[in-house]
N, CA and C of each residue as an Amber inpcrd file, in Angstrom:
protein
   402
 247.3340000 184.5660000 136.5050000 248.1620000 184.7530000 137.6860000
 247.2800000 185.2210000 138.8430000 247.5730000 184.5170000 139.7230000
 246.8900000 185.2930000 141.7690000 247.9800000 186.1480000 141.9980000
 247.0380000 186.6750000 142.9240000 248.1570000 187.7260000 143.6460000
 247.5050000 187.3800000 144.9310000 248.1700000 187.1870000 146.0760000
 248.3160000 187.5030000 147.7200000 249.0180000 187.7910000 148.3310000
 248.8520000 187.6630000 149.5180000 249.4680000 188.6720000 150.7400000
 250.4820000 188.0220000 151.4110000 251.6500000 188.1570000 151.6600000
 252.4390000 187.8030000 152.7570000 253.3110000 188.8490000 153.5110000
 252.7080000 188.7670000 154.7590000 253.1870000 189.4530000 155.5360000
 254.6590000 189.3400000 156.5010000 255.7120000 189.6950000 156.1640000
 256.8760000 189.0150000 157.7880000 256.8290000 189.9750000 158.6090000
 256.5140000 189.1530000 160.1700000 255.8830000 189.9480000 160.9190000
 257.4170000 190.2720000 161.7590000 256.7700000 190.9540000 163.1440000
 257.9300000 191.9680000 163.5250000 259.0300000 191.0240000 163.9790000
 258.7370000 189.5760000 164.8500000 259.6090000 188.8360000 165.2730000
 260.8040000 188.9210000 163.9090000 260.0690000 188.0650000 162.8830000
 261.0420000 187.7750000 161.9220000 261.8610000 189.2820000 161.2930000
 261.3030000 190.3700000 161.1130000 262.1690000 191.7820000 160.7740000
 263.1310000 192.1190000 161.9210000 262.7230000 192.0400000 163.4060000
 263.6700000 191.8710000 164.2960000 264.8910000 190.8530000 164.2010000
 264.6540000 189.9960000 163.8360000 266.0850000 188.6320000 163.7100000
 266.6560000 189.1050000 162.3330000 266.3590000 190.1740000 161.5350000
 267.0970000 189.7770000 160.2970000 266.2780000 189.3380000 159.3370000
 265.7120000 188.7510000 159.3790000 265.1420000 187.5480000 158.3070000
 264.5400000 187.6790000 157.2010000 264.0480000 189.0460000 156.4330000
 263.5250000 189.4990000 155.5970000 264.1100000 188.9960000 153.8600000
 265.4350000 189.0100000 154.3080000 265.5870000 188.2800000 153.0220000
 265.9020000 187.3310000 152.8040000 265.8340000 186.4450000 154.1430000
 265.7850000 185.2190000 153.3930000 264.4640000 184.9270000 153.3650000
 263.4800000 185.1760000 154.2720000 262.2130000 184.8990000 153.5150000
 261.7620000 185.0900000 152.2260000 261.9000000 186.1700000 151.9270000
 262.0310000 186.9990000 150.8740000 262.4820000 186.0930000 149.8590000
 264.5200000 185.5940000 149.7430000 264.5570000 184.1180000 149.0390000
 263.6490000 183.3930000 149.0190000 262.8900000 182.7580000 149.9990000
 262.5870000 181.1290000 150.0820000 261.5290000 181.4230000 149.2900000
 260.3000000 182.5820000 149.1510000 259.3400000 182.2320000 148.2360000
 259.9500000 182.9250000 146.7650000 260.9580000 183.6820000 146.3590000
 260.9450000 183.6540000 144.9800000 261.6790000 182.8130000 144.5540000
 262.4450000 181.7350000 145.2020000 262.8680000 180.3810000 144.7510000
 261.9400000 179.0800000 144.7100000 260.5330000 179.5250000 145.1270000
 258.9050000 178.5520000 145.1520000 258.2850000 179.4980000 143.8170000
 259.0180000 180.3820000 142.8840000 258.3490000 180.7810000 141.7300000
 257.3130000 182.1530000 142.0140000 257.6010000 182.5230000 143.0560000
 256.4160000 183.7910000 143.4020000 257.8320000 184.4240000 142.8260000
 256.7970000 185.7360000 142.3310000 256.7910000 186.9910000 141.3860000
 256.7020000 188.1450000 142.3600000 257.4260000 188.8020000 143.1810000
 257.5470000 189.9130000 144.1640000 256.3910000 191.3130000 142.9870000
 255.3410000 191.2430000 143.4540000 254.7690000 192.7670000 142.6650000
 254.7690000 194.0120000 142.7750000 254.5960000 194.0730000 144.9670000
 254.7900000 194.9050000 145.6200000 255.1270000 195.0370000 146.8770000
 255.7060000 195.8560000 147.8340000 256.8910000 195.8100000 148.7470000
 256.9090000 196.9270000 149.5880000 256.3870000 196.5640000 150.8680000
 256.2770000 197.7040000 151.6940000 256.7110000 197.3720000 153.5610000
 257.6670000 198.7180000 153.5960000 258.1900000 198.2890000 155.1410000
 257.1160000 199.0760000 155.8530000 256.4830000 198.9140000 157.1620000
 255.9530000 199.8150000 157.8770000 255.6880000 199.3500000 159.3140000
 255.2630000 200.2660000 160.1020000 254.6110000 199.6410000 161.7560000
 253.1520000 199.7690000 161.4050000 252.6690000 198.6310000 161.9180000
 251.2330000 198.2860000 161.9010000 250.4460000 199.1070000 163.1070000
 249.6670000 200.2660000 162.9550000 249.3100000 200.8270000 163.7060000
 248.0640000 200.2910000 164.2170000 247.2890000 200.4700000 165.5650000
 246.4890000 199.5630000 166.2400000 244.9540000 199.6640000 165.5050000
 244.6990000 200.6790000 164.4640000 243.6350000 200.5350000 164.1360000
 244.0440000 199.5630000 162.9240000 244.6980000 199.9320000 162.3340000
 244.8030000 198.6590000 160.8460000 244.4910000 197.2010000 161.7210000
 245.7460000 197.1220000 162.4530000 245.6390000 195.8570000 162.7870000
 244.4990000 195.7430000 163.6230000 243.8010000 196.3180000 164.6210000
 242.0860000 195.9830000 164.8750000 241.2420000 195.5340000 163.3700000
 241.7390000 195.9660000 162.2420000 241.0600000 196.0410000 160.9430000
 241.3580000 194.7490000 160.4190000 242.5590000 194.7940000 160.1810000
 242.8180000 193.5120000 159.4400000 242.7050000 191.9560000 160.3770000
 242.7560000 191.9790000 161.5380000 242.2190000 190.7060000 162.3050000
 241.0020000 190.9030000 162.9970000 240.3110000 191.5690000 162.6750000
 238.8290000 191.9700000 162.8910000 237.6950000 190.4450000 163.3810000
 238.5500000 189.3520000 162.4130000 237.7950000 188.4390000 162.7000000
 238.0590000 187.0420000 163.7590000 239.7920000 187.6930000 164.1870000
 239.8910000 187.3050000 165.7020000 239.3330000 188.2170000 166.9920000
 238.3410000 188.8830000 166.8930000 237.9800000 189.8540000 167.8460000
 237.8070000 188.9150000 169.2940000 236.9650000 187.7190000 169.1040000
 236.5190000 187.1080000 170.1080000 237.3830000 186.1800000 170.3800000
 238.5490000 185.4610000 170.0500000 239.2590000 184.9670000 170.8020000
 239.8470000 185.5040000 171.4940000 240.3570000 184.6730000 172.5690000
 240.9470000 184.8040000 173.8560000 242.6090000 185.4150000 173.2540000
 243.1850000 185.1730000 172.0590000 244.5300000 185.4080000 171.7600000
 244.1940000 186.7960000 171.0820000 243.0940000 187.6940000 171.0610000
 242.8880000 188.5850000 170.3330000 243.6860000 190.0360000 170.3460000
 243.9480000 190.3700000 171.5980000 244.7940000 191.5570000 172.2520000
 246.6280000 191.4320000 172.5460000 247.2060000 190.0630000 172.2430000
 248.1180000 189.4240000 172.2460000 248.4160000 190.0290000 171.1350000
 247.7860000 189.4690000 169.6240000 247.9560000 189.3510000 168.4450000
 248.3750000 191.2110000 168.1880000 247.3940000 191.8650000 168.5510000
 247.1790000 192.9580000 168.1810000 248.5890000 193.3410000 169.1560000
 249.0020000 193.3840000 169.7870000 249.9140000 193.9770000 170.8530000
 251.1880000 193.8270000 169.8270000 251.1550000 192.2770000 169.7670000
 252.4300000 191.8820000 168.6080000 252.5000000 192.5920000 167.7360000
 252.0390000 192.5860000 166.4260000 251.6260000 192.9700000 164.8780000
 252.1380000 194.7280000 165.5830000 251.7290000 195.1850000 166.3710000
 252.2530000 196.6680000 166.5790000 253.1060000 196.7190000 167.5380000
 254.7700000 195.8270000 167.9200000 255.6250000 196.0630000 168.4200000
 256.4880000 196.1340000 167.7550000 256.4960000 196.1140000 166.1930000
 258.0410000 196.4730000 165.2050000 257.2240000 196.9760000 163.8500000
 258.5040000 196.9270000 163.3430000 258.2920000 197.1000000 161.9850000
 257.7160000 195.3510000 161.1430000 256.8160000 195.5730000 160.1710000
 256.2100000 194.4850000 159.5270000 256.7140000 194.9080000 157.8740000
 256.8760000 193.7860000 156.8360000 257.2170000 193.7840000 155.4120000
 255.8630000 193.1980000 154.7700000 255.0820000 193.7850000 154.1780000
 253.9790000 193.4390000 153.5660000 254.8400000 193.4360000 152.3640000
 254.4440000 192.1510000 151.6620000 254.7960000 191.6530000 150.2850000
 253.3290000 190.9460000 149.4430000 253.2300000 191.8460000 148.1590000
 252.0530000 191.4660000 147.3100000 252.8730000 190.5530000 146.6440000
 252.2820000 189.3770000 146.1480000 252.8670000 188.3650000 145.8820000
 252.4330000 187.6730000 144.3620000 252.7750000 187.4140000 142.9980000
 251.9740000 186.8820000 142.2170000 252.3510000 185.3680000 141.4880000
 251.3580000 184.4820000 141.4400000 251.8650000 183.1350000 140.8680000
 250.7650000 182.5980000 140.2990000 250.5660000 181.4800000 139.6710000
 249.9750000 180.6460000 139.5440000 249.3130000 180.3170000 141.0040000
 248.1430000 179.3790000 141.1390000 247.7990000 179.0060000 142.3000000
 248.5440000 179.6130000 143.6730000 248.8260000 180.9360000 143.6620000
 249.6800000 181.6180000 144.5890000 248.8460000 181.5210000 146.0810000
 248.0400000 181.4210000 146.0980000 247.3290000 181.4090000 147.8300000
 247.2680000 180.2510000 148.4820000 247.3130000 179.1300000 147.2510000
 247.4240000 177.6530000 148.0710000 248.8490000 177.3240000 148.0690000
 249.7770000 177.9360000 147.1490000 251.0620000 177.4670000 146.9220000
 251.6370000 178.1220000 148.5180000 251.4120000 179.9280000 148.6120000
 252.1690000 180.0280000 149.4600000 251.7360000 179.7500000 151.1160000
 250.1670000 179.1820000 151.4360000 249.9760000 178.7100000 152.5420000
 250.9240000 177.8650000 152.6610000 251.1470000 176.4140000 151.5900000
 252.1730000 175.5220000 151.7170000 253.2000000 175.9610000 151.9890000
 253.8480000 176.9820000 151.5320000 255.6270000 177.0620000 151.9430000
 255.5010000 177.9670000 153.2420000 254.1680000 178.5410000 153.8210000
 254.4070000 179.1770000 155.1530000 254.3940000 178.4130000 155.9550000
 253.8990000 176.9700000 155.8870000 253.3360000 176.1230000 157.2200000
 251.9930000 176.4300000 158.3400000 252.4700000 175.5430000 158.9060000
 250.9680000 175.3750000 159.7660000 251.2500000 176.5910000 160.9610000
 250.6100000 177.2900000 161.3590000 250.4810000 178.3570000 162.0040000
 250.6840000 177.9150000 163.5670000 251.4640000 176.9340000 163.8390000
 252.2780000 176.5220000 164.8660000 253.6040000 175.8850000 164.8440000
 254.2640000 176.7940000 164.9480000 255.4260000 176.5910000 164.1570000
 256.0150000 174.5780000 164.9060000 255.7170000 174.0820000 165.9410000
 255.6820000 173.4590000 166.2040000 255.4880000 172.1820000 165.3680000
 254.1240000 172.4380000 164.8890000 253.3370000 171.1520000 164.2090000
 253.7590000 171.5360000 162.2290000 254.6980000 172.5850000 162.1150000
 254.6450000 172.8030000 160.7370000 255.5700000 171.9270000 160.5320000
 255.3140000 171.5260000 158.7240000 256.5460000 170.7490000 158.0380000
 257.8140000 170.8450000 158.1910000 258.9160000 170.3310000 158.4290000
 260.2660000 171.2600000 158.2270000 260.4340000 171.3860000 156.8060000
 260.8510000 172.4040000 157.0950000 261.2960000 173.5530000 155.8830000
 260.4290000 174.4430000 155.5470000 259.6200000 174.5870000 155.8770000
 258.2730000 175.6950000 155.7380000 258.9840000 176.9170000 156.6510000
 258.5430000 178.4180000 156.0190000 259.0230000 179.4110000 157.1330000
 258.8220000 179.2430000 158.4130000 257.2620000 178.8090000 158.7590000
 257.0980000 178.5660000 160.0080000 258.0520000 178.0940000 161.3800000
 258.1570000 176.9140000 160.2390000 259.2290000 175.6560000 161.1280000
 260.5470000 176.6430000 161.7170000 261.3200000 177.1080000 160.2920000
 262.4020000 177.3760000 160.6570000 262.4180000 179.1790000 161.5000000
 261.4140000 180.0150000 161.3340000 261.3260000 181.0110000 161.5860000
 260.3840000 181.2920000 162.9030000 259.6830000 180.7860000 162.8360000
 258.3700000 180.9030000 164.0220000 259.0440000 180.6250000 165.3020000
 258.3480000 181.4220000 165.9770000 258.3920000 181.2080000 167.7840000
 257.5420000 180.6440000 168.5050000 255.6920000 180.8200000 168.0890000
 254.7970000 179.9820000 168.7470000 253.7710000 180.7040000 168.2730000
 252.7520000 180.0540000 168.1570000 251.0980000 180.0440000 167.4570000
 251.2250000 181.6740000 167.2730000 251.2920000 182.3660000 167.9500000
 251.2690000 183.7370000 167.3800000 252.1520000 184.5920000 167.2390000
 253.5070000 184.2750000 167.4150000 254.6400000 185.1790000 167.2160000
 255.5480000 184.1150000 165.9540000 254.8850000 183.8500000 164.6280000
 255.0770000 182.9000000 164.2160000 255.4010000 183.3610000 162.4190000
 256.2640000 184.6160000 162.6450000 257.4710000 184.8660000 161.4510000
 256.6180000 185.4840000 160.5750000 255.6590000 184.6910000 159.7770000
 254.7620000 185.1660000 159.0210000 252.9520000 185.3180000 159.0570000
 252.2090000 185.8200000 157.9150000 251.0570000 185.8420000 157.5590000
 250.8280000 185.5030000 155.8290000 249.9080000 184.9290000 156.0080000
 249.7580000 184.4450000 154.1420000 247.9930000 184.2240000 153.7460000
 247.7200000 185.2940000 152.6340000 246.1400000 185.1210000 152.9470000
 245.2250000 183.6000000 152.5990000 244.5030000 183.4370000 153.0810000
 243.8190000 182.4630000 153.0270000 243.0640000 182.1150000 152.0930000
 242.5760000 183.1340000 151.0840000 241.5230000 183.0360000 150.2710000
 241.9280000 184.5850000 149.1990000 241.3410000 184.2090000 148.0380000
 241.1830000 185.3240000 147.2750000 240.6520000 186.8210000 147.4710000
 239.3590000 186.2970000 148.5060000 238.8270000 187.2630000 148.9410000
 239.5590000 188.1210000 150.1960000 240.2220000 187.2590000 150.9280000
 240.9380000 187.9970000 152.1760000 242.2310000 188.5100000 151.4810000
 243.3770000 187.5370000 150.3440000 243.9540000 188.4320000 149.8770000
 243.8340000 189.8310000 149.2640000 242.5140000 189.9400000 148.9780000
 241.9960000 191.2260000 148.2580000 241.8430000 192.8840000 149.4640000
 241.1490000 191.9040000 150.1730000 240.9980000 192.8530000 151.5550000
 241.7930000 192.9230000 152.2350000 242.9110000 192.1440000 152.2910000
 244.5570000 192.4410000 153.3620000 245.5010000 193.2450000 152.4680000
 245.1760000 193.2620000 151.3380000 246.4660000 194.3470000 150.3790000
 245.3670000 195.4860000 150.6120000 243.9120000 195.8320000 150.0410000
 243.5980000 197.2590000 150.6380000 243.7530000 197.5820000 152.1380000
 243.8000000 197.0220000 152.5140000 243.9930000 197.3880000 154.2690000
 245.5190000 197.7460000 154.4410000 246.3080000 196.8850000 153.9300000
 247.7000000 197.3950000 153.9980000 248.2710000 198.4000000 153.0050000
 248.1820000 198.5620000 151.7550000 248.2610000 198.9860000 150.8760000
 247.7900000 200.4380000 150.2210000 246.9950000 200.4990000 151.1990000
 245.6960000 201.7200000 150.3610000 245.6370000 202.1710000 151.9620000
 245.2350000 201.9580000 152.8820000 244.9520000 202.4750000 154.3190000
 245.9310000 202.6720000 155.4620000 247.2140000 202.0980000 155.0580000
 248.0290000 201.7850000 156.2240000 248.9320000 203.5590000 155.8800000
């Protein structure tokens, strides 16, 4: 079994939406492990997007991620990091599949419902950052 990260960010905790996100991936077979409400304070989130520093959307992102409350969800499955990139969509909610959270939840490239880690290694380092530091 993997374990990763999915985050619903403040847009989507503002509309409500926590459980049905929440539905849509334990009806894709993810295994809920661990479950945490909180506000992303500006150093985590300087921490955990550390490696958008130099884009131009960098202070946007960070502004967002610390205007509500966020649901960090540890997540476990089979192929769980490629499965749940697929059911988050493309990180414009625009260009995502329909039916992906994105599609139906997202507002635009960065106010866009969720986060889902990319790799084993970033899932590892986005649950200590959230998990252990937040």
């Amino acid at each position: 079994m993997q374990k990763t990260l999915l985050l619903i960010k403040p847009n989507a905790c503002k509309h409500n939406l926590i459980g049905r996100i929440i539905d849509m991936v334990e009806r894709n077979g993810f295994v809920v492990v661990d479950l945490k409400l909180f506000t992303m304070t500006k150093d985590i989130a300087n921490e955990f997007y550390e490696m958008h520093q130099l884009r131009d959307f960098f202070s946007k992102l960070i502004e967002f991620m610390t205007s509500g409350k966020t649901v960090a969800v540890i997540l476990e499955k089979d192929n769980a990091i490629a499965d749940l990139r697929l059911l988050v969509g493309n990180t414009n909610p625009s260009e995502a599949n329909p039916g992906t959270i994105r599609y139906l939840y997202g507002e635009s490239t960065t106010i866009n419902a969720v986060h889902a880690s990319d790799s084993e290694e970033n899932a590892l380092r986005e649950i200590d950052i959230i998990f252990n530091k937040q």
